[in-house]
N, C-alpha and C positions, 0 to 999 in steps of 0.2 A: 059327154064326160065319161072319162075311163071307170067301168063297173068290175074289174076284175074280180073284186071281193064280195060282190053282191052276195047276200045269202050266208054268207059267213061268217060267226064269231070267234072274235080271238080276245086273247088275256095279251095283256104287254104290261111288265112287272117294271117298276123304277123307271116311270115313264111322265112325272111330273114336270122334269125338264129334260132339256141335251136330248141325246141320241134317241134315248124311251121316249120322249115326247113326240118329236119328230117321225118315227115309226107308228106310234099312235094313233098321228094325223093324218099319215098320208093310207093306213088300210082305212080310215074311216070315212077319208075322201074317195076312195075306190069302192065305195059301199059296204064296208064291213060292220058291224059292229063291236066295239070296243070296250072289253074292261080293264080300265087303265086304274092300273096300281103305284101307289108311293106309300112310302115310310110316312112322308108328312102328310095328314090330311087336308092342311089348306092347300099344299101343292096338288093335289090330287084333284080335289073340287075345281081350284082356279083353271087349271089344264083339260077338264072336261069341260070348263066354261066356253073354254077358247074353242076344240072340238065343236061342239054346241053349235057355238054362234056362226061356224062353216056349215051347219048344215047336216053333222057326220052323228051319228047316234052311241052314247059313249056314256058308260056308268061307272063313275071312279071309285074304287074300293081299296081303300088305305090300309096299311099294317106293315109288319116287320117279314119278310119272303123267309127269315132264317126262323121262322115260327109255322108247324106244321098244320095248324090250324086255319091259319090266315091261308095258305098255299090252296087248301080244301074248298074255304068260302070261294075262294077268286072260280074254280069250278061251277062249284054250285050256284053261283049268283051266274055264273055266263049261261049253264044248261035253265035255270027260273028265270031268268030275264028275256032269253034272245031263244031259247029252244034245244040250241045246241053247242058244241064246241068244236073248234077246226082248227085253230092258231094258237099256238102258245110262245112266246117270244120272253125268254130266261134274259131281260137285260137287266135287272137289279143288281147291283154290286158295290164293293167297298174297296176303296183305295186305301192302306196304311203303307206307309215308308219307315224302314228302320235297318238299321245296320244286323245285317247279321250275328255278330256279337253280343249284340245288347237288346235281340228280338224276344219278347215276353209269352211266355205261354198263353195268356189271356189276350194280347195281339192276335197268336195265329187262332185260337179257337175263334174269334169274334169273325175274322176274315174268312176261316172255311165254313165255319156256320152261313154265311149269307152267300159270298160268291159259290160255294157248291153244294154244300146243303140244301141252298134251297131253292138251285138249279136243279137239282137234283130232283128234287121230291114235285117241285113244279111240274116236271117234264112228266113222270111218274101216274101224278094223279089227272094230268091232260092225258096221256097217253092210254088211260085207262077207260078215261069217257070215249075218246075217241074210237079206241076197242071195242067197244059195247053201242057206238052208235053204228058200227060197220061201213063206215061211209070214207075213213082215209085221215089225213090231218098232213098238220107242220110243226115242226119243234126248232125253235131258232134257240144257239147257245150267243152269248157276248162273247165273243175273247179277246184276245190283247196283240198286240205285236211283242210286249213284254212276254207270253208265253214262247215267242220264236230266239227272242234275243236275248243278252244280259244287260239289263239297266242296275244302276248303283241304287242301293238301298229298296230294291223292289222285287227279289227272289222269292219271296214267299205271295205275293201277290203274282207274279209271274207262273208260279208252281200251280196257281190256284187255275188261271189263265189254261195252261197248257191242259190241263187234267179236264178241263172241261169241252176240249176237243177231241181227246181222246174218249170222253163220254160221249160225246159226238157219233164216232168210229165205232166204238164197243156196241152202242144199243143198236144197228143196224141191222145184227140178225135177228133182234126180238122183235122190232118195228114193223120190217119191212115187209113181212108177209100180212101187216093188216093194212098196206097201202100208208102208213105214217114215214114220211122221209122225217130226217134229225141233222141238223148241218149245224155250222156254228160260224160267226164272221170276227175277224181280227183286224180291229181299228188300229192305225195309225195314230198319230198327233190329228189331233181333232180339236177345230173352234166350237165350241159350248159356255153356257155362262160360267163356268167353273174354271177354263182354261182361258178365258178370256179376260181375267182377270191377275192371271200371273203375270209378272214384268217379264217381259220380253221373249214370250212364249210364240206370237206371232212370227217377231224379225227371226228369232230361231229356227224353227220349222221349216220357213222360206227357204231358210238358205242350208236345211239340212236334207230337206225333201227334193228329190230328181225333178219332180212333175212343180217345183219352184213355190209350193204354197199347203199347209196341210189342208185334211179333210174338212169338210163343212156335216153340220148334222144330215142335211139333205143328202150328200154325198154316202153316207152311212145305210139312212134308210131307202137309198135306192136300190143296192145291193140288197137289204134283208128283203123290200117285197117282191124282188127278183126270187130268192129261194123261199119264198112263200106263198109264191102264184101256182100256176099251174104248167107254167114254162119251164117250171124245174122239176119235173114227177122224176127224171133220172138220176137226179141229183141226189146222193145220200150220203153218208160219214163224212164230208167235206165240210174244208175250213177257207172260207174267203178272205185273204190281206184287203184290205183297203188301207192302204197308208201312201199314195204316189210313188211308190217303189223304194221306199226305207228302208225294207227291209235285203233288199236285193244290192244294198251299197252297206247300208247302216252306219253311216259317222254319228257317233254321239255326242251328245248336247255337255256344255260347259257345265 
């Protein structure tokens, strides 16, 4: 069995289900250990259950990412639980849609409060244990295809997207001399219980995506423990698409 991660703990923030889950699962299958975060607490227990029961060693620690406090605990339970810290994977985020015109000030504060605040401070206070244990790390951001393209009613979610690539780009010369690379990955249409649930989300995709089908969450977290391994040590300020090539044609959706 593959041990890539042997020996290694990481945090994966908004990982109850979709993409965080799946990311979750597959470092903790690779021998890592896991502190998986959600907003809901019974998501968070249930999805370390699941963890669990493969076998993977995984302690779920629930809260709100756009709350400074929680961002700290997720640290400090991975250095008192497992020893140390080596992985930080920023995938917690919030999706709001609104028209430009009639977009509310307390919309955008709620949206950059979680999607970069508290990417932000995550990265920050991983990057700060990881300084102090002198030994390297991984800083994985989420981003979007919406930070590349214009989707209708989703600019300020997109803004959010973008900025957190170039957060990506920006912290690489503070990083990189302690050995921590910072990348970030940009999904496509992706099947999750969220998107699988929309009508006609699938027949869309198919037929808007070159590669004939969108992303799967597996599909997601293979790329992130690609830049979370040890095969990516050159790898730094970079931004992975994974979308079947949507963004290299990009027809948008009805």
């Amino acid at each position: 069995m593959d041990k890539t991660f042997h020996n290694k703990t990481a945090i994966v923030t908004g990982a109850g289900v979709g993409i965080g889950f799946e990311i979750a699962r597959q470092l903790a299958a690779q021998g890592a250990a896991v502190v998986l975060n959600d907003l809901d607490p019974a998501l968070a227990d249930e999805a370390a259950s699941r963890i669990s029961a493969e076998g993977g060693k995984v302690l779920p620690v629930p809260g709100d990412v756009s709350d400074l406090a929680v961002l700290q605990s997720l640290v400090n339970e991975a250095v008192a639980k497992f020893g140390s810290l080596d992985i930080a994977v920023a995938n917690a985020g919030i999706t709001t849609y609104g028209d430009f015109f009639e977009y509310t000030p307390e919309q955008f504060q709620q949206l950059v409060a979680v999607n970069l605040q508290g990417s932000f401070f995550l990265a920050q206070f991983a990057a700060r244990q990881m300084k102090a244990q002198g030994t390297g790390g991984r800083i994985l951001f989420m981003s979007s295809v919406t930070g590349h393209q214009s989707h209708r009613h989703l600019a300020t979610y997109g803004m959010t997207k973008a900025g957190l690539e170039m957060l990506a780009r920006g912290l690489v010369l503070e990083l990189a001399p302690h050995q921590i690379t910072v990348n970030a990955i940009a999904p496509g249409a992706t099947l999750t219980e969220r998107t699988l649930h929309d009508p006609g989300y699938t027949e869309t995709w198919e037929r808007l995506t070159p590669t004939g089908r969108p992303a799967t969450v597996e599909d997601i977290a293979h790329a992130a423990l690609f830049l979370l391994s040890p095969l990516s040590g050159q790898i730094t300020g970079q931004t992975l698409v994974v979308d079947g090539g949507w963004t290299a044609v990009s027809p948008q959706p009805d």
